[in-house]
C-alpha positions in Angstrom: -189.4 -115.9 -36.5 -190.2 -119.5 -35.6 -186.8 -120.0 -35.0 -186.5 -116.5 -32.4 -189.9 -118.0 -30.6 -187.8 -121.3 -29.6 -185.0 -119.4 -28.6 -186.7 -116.9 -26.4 -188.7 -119.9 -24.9 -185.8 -122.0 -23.9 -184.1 -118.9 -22.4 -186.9 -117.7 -20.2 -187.9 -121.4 -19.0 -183.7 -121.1 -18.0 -183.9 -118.1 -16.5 -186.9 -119.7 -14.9 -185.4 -122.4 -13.1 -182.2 -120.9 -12.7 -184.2 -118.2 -10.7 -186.3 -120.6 -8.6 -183.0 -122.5 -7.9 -181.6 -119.4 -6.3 -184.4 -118.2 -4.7 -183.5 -116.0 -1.8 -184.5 -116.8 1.6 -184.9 -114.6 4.5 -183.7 -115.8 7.9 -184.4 -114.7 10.4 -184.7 -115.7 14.3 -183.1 -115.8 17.8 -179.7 -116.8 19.1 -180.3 -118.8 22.8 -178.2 -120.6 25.3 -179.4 -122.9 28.6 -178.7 -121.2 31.3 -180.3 -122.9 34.7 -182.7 -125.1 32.8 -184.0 -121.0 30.7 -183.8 -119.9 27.7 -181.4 -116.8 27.6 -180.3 -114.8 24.5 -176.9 -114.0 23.2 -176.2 -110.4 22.7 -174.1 -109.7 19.3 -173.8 -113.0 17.9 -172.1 -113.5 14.8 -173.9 -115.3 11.9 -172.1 -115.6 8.7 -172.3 -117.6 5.3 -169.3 -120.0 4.7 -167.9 -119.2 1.4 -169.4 -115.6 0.6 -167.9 -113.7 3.5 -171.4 -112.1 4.0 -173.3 -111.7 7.4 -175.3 -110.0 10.2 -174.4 -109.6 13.9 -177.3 -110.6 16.1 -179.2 -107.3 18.5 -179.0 -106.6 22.2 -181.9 -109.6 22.4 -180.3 -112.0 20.8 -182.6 -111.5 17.2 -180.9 -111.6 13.7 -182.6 -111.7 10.0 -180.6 -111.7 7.0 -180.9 -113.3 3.2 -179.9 -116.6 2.4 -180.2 -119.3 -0.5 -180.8 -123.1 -0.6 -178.0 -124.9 0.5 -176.3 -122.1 2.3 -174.4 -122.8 5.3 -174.7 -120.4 8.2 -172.5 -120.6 11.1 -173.1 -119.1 14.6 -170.0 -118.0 16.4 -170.0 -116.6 20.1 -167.1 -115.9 22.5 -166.8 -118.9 25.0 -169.9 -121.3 23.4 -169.1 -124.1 20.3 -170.1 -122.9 16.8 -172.7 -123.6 15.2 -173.3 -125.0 11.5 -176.3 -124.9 9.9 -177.5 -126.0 6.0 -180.2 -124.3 4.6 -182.7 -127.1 3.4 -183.5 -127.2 -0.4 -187.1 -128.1 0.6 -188.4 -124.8 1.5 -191.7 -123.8 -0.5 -191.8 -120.4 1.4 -189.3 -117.0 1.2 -189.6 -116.6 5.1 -188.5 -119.1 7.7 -187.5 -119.0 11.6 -185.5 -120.9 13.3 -184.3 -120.8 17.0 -180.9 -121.6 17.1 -179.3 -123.0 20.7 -175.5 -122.8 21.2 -173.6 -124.5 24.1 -170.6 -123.4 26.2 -167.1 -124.5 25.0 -165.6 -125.6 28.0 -161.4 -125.7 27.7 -159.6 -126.5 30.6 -156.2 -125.6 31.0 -153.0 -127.3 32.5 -152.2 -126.3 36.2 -149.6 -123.3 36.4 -147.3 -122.9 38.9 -145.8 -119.5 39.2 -142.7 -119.1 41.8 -141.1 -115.9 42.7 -137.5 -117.8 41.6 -136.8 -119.3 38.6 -135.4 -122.2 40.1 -135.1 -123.9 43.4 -131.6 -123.0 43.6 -132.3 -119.5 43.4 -135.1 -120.1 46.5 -131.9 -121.6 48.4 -129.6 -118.9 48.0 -132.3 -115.9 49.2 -133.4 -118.0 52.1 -130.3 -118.5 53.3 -129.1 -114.6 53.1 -132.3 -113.8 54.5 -131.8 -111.2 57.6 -133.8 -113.0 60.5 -132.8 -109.8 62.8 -135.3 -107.8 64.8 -134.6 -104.8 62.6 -136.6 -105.9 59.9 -139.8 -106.4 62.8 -138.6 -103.2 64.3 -138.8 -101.1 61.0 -142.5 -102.6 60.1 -143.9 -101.9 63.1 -142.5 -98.5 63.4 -144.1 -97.9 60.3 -147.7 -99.9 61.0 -147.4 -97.5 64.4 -151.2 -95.3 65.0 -149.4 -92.2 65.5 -147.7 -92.2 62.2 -150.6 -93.4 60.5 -152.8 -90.7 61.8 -149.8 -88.1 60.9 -150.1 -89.7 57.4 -153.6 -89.6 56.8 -153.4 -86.5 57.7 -151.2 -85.4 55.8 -152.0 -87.1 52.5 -154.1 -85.7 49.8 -157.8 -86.7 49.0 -157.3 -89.0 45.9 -160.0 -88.8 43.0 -162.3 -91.5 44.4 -162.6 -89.7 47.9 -163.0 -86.7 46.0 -166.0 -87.5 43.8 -167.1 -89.7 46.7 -167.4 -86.5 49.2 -169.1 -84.1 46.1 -171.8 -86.7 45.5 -172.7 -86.6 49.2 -172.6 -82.6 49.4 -175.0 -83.2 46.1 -176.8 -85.6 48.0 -177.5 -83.6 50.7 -178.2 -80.4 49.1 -181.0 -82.7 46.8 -182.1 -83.8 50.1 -183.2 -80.1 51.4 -184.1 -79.1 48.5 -186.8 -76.5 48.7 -186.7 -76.4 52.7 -184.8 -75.1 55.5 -181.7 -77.4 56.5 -181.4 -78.4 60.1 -178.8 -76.5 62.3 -175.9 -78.8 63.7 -174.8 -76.9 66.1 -178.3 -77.0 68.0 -177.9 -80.6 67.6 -177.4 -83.0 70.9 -176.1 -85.8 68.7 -173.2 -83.4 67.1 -172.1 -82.1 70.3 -171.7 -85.8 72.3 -169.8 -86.7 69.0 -167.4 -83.6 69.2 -167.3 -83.7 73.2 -166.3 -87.8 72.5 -163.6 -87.2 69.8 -162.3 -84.3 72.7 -161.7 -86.7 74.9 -160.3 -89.0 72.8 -157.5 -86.2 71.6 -158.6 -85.4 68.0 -157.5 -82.0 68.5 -154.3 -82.5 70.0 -151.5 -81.0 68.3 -153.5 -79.2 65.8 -153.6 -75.4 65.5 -157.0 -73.2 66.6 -157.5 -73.0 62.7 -158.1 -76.5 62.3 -160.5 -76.5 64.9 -162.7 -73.5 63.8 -162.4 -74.9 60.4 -164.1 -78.3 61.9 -166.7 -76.3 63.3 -167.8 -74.7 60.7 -167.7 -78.2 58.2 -169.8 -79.7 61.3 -172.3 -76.6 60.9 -172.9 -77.4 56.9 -173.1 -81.3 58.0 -170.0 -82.5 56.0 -168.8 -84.1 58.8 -170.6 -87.0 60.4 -170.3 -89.4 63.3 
């Protein structure tokens, strides 16, 4: 019995210390960077325990917690900033301790790159030389950069999807706007007709069918059109 005593007293004065010696710690605090002489979190970082392949990404605001022994060493890792290494002191009498933890940018500077449209200088000789210097080329661009046959292709060319969702959120605009109230008449309005008596003169209507022009009319009485 003596003998059982001893033996149960040895092992729970091990388990004892081999308990206090692996106490766990909880961590927990804020991830910062200096940005114009303030204090600014960083979002998501990554804090990890070397050696265990445990740990915790960091929130939106920059806090973590997570659990930790003496002696651990945590490392902070962040796209673009240095990492971070930090011990876990063997000193600590309490189970809960914050620390604020400030990383720097890692600045890498790269070699000048030269990019040329030839892969060698040789290459730039030969198309310079057999470069056609004629008017045609001239002729041709400005043919093409001509007002009338821009006009004939903007006409002409479909509405892509950013013109498209650009013009339904101003029809949603302006049915929000009137919400609830009687919408003002454009074709009572002085300012529409100057507008459509200027783009008249101008020749907006030229060449364009009696169709086109009633269809304008009745755009300009829902207000889609403005000027």
């Amino acid at each position: 019995m003596k003998i059982n005593f001893f033996l149960l007293l040895i092992l729970s004065c091990l388990v004892k210390s081999w308990s206090q010696g692996n106490q766990l710690i909880q961590i927990s605090g804020l991830v910062l960077t200096d940005i114009d002489s303030e204090p600014k979190p960083l979002p998501f970082a990554e804090i990890s325990i070397i050696g265990t392949g445990r740990g915790v990404y960091a929130d939106s605001k920059g806090f973590f917690s997570m659990a930790v022994q003496k002696n651990d060493t945590l490392v902070f890792n962040y796209l673009g900033f240095k990492p971070i290494f930090y011990i876990v002191p063997d000193s600590l009498g309490k189970s809960h301790y914050t620390i604020f933890q400030i990383m720097t940018r890692d600045t890498i500077y790269l070699p000048e790159t030269i990019v040329y449209p030839w892969p060698d200088k040789n290459y730039f000789k030969q198309e310079f030389l057999a470069m056609d210097i004629s008017n045609v080329l001239q002729e041709t661009a400005l043919k093409n950069l001509a007002q009338d046959n821009l006009r004939k292709f903007f006409e002409f060319t479909p509405t892509d999807g950013q013109a498209s969702s650009q013009l339904y959120l101003v029809q949603q605009a302006q049915k929000n706007y009137y919400n609830g109230q009687f919408r003002p008449n454009n074709l009572l309005s002085p300012t529409a007709w100057i507008a459509f008596f200027k783009a008249w003169k101008r020749g907006d209507f030229k060449k364009k069918k009696i169709k086109y022009f009633i269809v304008f009319i009745l755009l300009k009485q829902f207000g889609v059109f403005r000027w």
